[in-house]
Structures are given as structure tokens and as C-alpha cells.
C-alpha positions in Angstrom: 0.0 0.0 0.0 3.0 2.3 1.1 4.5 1.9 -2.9 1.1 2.3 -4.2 0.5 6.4 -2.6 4.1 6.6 -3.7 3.7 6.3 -7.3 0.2 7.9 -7.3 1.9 10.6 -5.6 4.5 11.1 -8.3 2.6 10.8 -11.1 0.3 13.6 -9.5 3.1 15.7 -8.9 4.8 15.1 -12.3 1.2 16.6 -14.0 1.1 19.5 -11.7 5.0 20.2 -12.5 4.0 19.8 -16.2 1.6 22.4 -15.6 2.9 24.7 -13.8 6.2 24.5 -16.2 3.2 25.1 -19.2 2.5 28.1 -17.5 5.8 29.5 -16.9 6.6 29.4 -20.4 3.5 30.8 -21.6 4.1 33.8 -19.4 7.6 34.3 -20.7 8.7 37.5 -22.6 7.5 36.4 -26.0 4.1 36.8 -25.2 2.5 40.3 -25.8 -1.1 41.4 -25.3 -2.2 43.2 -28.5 -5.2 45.3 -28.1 -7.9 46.3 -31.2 -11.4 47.8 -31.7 -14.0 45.5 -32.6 -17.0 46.3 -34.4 -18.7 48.4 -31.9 -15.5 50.2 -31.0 -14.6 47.6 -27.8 -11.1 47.0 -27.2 -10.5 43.4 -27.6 -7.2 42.4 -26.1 -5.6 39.1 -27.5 -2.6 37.4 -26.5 0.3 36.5 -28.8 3.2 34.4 -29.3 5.8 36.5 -30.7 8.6 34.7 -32.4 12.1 36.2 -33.3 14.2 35.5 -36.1 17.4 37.0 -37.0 16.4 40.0 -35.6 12.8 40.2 -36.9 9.2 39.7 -35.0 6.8 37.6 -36.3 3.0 36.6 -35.6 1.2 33.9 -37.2 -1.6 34.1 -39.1 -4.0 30.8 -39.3 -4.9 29.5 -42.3 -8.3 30.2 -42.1 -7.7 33.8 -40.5 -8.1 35.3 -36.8 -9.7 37.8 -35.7 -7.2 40.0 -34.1 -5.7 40.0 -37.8 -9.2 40.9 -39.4 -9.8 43.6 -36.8 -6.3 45.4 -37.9 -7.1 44.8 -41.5 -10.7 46.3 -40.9 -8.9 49.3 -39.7 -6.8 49.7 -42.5 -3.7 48.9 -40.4 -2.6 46.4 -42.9 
């Protein structure tokens, strides 16, 4: 019985560590909150992962679009 709460106690604690390690990195300095105007002139504010490359900042765009990329193209930012 004594193994068994072992292991059940480290797998547990291996998941939260996976988490909490999830959430560290999410939270690191690539991440940028980028705020727009939707169509009744709210700000939305949108989180990004910001990658650099030889000295240039990109965002992705899906494939089928997002909408913090439609809002700045609404605006005529793009």
C-alpha cells in the first residue's frame, strides 16, 4: 500500500510540474497582449506568441484567418 500512494503521488506531482512548467513558459517574454477595436469600437485584447528571427518579430496568421488580424485589417492597419 505504502508503494502504491508513492507512485500515485508522483505521477500527480509530475502533472502539476507539467503544468505549472506550461505556464511558466506561456508567461515568458514572448508573449505580448495586442489590443484592437472590434466592431462596436470595444477593445479586444488578444494574446500572442511573438517569435524572433534573426532579428525580426513575427506573428502567425492561421490559415483560415483570426480575428485579431481581421480587426487590424478592418482598420486599415494592414
Amino acid at each position: 500500500m505504502k508503494i502504491f500512494r508513492w507512485i500515485l503521488g508522483s505521477v500527480v506531482g509530475l502533472v502539476v510540474l507539467v503544468f505549472v512548467l506550461q505556464l511558466v513558459a506561456s508567461e515568458r517574454v514572448e508573449v505580448v497582449e495586442l489590443h484592437t477595436l472590434d466592431e462596436q469600437g470595444e477593445e479586444v485584447i488578444t494574446r500572442l506568441w511573438v517569435v524572433d528571427d534573426s532579428g525580426y518579430q513575427y506573428l502567425r496568421v492561421g490559415e483560415g484567418g483570426s480575428g485579431w488580424f481581421s480587426r487590424i485589417q478592418a482598420k486599415g492597419g494592414i
